[in-house]
C-alpha positions in Angstrom: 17.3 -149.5 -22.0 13.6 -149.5 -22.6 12.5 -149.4 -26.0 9.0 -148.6 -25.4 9.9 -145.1 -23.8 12.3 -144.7 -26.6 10.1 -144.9 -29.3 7.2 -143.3 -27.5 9.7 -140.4 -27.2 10.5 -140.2 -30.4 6.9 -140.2 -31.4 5.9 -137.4 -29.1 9.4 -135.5 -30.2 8.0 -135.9 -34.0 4.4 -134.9 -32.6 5.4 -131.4 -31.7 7.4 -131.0 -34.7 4.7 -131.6 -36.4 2.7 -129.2 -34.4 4.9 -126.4 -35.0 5.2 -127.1 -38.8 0.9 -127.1 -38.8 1.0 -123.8 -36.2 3.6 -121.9 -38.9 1.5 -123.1 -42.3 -1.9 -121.8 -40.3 0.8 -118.6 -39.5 1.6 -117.7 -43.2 -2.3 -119.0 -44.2 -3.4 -116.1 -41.7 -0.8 -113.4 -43.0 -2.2 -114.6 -46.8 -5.4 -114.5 -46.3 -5.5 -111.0 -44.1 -3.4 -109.8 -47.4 -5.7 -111.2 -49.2 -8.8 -109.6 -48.3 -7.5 -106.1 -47.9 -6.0 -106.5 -51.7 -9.8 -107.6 -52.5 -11.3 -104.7 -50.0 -9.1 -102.0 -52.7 -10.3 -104.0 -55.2 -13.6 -103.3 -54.6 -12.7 -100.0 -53.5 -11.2 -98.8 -56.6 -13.6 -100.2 -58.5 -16.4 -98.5 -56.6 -14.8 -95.3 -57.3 -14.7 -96.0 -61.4 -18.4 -96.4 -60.9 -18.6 -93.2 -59.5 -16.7 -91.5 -61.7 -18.3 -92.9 -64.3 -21.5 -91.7 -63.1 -20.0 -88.3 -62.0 -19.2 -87.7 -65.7 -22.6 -88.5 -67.2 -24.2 -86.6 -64.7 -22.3 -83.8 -65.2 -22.6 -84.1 -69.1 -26.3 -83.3 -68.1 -26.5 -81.4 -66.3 -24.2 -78.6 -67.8 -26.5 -79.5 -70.6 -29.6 -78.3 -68.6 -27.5 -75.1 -67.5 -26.9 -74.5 -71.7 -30.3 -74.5 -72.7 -31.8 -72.4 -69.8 -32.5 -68.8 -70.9 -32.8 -67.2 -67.4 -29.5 -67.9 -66.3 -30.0 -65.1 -63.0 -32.9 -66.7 -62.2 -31.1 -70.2 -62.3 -28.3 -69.6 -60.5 -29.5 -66.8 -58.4 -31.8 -69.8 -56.6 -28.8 -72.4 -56.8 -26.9 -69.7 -54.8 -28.9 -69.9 -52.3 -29.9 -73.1 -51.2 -28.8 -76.3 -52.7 -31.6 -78.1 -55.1 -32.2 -81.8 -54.8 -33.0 -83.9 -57.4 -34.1 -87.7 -57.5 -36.2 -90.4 -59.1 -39.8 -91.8 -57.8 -37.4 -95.4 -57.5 -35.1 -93.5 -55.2 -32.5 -94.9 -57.8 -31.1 -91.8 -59.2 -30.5 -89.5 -56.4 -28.1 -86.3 -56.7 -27.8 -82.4 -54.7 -26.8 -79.6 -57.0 -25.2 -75.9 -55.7 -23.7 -73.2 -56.9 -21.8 -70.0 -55.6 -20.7 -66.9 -57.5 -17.2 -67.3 -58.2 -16.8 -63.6 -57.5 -18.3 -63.7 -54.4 -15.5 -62.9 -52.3 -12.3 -60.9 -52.1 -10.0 -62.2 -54.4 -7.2 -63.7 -52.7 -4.8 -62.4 -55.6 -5.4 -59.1 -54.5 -3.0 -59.7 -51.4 -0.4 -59.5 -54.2 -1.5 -56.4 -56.1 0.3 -53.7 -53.9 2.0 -51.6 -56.0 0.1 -51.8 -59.0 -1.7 -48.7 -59.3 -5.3 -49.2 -60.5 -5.1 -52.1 -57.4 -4.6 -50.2 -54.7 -8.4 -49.9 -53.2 -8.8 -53.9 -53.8 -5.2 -55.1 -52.1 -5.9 -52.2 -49.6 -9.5 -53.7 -48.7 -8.2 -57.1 -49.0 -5.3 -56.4 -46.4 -8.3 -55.0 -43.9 -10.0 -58.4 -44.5 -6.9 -60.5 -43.9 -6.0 -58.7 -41.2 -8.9 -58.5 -39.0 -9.3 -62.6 -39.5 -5.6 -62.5 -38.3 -6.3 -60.9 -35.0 -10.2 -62.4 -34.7 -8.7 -66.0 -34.8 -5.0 -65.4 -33.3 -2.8 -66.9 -35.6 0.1 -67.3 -34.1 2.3 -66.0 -37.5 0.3 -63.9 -39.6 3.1 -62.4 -41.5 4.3 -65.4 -42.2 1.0 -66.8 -43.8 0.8 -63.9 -45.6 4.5 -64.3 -47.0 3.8 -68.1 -48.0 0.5 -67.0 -50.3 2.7 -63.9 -51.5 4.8 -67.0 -52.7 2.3 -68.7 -54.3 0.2 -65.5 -55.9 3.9 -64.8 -57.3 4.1 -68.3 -59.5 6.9 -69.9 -57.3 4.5 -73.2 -56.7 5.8 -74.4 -53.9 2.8 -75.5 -51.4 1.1 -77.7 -54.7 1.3 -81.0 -55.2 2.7 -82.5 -58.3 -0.9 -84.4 -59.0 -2.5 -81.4 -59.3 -1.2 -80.1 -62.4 -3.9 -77.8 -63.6 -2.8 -75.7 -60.4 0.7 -75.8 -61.8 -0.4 -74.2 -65.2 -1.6 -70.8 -64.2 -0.1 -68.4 -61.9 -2.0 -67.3 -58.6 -4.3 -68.9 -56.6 -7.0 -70.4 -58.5 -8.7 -72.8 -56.4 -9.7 -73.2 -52.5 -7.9 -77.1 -52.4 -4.7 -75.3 -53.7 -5.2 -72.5 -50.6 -6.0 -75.2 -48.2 -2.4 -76.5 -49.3 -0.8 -73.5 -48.0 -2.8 -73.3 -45.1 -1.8 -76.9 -44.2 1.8 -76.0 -45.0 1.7 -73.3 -42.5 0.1 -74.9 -39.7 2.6 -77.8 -39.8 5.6 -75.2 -40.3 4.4 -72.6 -37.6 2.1 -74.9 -35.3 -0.7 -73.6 -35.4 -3.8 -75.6 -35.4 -6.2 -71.9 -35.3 -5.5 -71.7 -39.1 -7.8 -73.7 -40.8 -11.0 -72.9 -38.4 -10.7 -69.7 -39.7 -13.6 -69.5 -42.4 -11.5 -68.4 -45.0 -14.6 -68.9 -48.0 -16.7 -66.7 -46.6 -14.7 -63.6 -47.3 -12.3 -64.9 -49.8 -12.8 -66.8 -53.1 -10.5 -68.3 -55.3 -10.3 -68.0 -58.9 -8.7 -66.5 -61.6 -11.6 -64.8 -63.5 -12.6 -62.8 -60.5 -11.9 -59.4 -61.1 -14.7 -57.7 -59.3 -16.9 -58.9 -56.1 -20.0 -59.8 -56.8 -21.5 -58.2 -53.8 -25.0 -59.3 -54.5 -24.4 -63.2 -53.3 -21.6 -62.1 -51.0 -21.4 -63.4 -47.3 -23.3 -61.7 -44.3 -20.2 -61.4 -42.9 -18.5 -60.0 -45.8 -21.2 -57.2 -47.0 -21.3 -56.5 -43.2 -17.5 -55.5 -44.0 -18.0 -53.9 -47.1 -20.5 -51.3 -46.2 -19.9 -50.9 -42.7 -23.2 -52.4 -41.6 -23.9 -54.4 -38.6 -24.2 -57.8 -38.9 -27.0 -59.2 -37.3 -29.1 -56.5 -39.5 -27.2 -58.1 -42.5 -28.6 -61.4 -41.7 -32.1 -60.3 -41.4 -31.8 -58.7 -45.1 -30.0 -61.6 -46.2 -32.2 -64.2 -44.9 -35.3 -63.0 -46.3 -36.5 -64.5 -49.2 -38.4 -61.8 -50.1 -35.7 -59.1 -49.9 -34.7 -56.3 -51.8 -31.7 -55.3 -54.0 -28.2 -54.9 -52.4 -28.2 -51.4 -53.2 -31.3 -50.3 -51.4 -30.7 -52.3 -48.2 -27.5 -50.1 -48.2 -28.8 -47.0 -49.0 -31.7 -48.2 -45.9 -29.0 -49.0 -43.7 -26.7 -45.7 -43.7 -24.1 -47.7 -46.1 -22.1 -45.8 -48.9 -22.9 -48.4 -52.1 -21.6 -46.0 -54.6 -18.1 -45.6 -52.1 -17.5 -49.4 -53.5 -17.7 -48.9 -56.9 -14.5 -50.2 -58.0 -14.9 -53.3 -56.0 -18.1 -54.3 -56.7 -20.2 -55.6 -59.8 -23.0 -53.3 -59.6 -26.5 -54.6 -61.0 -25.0 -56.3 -63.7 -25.5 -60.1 -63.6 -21.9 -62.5 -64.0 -22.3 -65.8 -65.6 -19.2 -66.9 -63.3 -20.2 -69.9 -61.3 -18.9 -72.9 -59.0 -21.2 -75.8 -58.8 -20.6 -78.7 -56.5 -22.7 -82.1 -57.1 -23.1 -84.7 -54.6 -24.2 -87.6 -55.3 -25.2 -91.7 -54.1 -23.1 -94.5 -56.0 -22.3 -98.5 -54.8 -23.3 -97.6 -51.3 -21.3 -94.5 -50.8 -21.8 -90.6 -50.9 -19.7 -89.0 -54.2 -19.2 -85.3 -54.9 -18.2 -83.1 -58.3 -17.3 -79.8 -58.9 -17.4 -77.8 -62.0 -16.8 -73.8 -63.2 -19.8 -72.5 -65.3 -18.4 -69.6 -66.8 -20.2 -67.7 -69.5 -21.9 -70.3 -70.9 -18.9 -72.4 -70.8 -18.3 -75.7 -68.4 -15.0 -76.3 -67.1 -12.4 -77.6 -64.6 -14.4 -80.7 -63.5 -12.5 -82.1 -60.2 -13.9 -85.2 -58.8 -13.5 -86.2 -55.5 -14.0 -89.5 -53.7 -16.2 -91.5 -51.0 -17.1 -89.6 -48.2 
């Protein structure tokens, strides 16, 4: 036998072991290393997020501050209704966008649930019409059924919110548009139908417990357009006029019935019921707040994450 081709066989045999022990390490070094750095991405992640939020709560520390101490509060809010306000440093390092709506600015979604309670008839009634018509404007494939699942909801059963959301939990009805987006979801993925949530639910409905009128003044085009029976395109011209009148007399100019609306609307009277939403820069990425200014009081502050 020859040796030499023995032990140079032996020598390659041990070579490609080798090779497959070295190809296996790099293997696991790869699988480590790829680990690794998406443990250290959430790391930084997270921790760009605590900055934010950190930031998030000082800001909004000052800025319902600022709210506190201004005396005209119409005048405030009535121009953070209507276009958002930016607000930012020379240095371009403090940068944030404030707006509000009027939390009564819509058709209270609860209303859907007030049918046989008496002095509630003319709002569910009105608030049927509204749900209705988006119904049949946007096809949904099972309205009855939508209307069934926030029946469940406005009724305290709780079943389309999360368990992290546990201010949601605590009060009965709808209070918030994230919990009716829930239900929406729910639907679409129960019924199939993708329609639901292009429907532009906020700009007839809003969502909150303390509205118990609608405050007509800072409602919709769409939904005065519904209200008073006035075509829409002339609502837009009266709405988009920064110069324009009072609600009342654009109706009373248009061949609407203001006073037929009386138990639905406000009136002249000015509600210190507000929904602010903040956006603001931190670490690189684009944050956002949101806060109810009610009465002179600040509350449920929801932050929400990187854009």
């Amino acid at each position: 036998m020859d040796k030499t081709q023995t032990a140079f066989s032996n020598v390659k045999h041990k070579q490609g072991f080798a090779l497959i022990i070295t190809l296996s390490v790099l293997s696991i070094l790869i699988a480590l290393t790829m680990v690794l750095l998406s443990y250290f991405e959430k790391v930084q992640h997270d921790a760009a997020d605590t900055t934010a939020m950190i930031q998030a709560d000082v800001y909004y520390a000052d800025l319902t501050g600022i709210f506190e101490k201004f005396k005209n509060k119409k005048q405030l809010f009535s121009t953070l209704y209507r276009t958002s306000v930016p607000l930012k440093t020379r240095d371009g390092r403090f940068e944030m966008t404030a707006q509000c709506k009027a939390l009564s600015s819509g058709v209270n979604i609860n209303w859907l649930g007030m049918e046989h309670k008496e002095n509630m008839r003319e709002a569910f009634a009105f608030t049927q019409t509204v749900f209705d018509m988006l119904a049949q404007e946007y096809s949904l494939e099972d309205a009855s059924r939508l209307q069934e699942m926030l029946l469940e909801e406005i009724g305290g059963q709780k079943k389309y919110v999360k368990k992290e959301y546990s201010r949601l939990r605590q009060k009965n009805g709808i209070i918030s548009y994230k919990q009716f987006a829930q239900i929406v979801s729910n639907y679409q993925l129960e019924v199939d139908d993708p329609v639901a949530s292009k429907v532009p639910w906020a700009k007839y409905f809003t969502f909150s417990s303390n509205a118990k009128v609608i405050d007509a003044e800072y409602s919709s085009p769409e939904l005065i357009s519904m209200l008073f029976d006035i075509d829409l395109q002339t609502v837009k011209g009266w709405y988009g006029d920064p110069e324009r009148g009072s609600l009342q007399a654009f109706v009373r100019e248009n061949g609407g019935d203001y006073a037929a609306r009386k138990n639905l609307i406000v009136g002249k009277k000015f509600l210190e019921e507000s929904e602010c939403t903040v956006a603001f820069k931190s670490t690189g990425g684009q944050y956002k707040f949101r806060f109810e200014y009610i009465q002179g009081e600040a509350k449920h502050f929801e932050f929400y994450g990187k854009k």
